[in-house]
C-alpha positions in Angstrom: 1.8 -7.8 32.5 -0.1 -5.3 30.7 -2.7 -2.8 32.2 -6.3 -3.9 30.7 -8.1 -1.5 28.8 -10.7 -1.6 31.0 -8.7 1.0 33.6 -8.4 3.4 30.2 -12.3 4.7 30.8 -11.7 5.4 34.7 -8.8 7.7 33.9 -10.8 9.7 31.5 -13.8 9.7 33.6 -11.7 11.6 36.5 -10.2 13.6 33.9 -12.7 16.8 35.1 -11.6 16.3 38.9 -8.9 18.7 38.2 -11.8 21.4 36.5 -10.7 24.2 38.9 -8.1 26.6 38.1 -4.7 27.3 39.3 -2.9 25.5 42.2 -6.1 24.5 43.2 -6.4 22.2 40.2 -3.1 21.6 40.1 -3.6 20.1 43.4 -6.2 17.9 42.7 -5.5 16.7 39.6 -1.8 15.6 41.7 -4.1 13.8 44.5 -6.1 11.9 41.8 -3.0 10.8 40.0 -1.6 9.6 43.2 -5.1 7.7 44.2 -5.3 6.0 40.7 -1.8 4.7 41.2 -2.5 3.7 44.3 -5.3 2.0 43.4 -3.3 0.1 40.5 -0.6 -0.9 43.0 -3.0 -2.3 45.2 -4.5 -4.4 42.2 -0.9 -6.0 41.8 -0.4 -6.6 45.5 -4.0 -8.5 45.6 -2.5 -10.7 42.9 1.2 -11.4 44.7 -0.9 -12.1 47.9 -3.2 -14.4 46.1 -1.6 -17.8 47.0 -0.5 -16.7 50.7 -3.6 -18.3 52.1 -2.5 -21.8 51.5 -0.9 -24.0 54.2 0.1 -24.8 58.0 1.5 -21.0 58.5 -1.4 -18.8 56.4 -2.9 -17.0 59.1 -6.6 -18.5 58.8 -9.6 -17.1 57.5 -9.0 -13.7 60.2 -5.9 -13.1 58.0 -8.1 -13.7 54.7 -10.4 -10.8 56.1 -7.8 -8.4 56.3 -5.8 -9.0 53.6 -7.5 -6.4 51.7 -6.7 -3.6 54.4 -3.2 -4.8 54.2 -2.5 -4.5 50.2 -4.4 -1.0 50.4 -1.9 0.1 53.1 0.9 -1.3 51.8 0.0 0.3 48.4 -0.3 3.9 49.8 2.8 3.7 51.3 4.9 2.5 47.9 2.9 5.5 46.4 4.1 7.6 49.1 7.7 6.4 48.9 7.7 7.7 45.4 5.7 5.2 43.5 6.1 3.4 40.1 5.9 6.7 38.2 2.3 6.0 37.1 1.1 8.9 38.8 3.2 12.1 37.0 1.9 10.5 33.7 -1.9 10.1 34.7 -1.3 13.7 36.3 0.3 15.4 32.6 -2.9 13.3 31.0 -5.7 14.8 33.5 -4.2 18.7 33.1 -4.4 18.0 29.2 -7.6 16.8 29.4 -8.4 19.4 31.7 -6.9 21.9 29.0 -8.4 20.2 26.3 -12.2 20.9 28.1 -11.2 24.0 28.5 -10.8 25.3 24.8 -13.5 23.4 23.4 -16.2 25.4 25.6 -17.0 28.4 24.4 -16.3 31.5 26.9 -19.2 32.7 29.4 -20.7 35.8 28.6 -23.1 36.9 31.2 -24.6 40.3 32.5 -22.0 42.8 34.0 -22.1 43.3 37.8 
């Protein structure tokens, strides 16, 4: 199934969370990678656990509340298992964003101290 374009604009608007230099950014820019995976996993999970709700064994309405918890769990662990991949790729995107900001601002010039 295809990722919808619509996920393309969040990526890009996190693209600054990595704005600070050095391992720092590197850092960062790792931890946001790993939440945006996470938080695609989690979208797929929602989907497979869609139709569990349905018959004599479903758990009720209780187990319809936490469902949610459950997915979000379940997809942080997968991402801490090692994932899909999703994450070193949104990670090399964010630094070349980052890069990419980074060039096209003119150098600060200020008064010596």
């Amino acid at each position: 199934m295809p990722v919808p374009l619509a996920v393309a604009p969040n990526v890009t608007a996190v693209a600054g969370a990595a704005s600070t230099t050095g391992a720092a950014g590197l850092d960062k820019a790792a931890a946001t990678a790993r939440d945006f995976e996470a938080m695609f996993i989690n979208a797929m999970l929602q989907q497979v656990f869609a139709g569990i709700g349905e018959g004599p064994f479903s758990g009720g309405y209780a187990a319809g509340m936490w469902r949610s918890f459950l997915t979000d769990e379940y997809a942080k662990t997968i991402v801490r298992a090692g994932g899909f991949g999703i994450a070193d790729h949104v990670q090399r995107f964010l630094l070349a964003q980052q890069e990419a900001n980074a060039a096209s601002q003119p150098p600060r010039t200020g008064p010596a101290s």
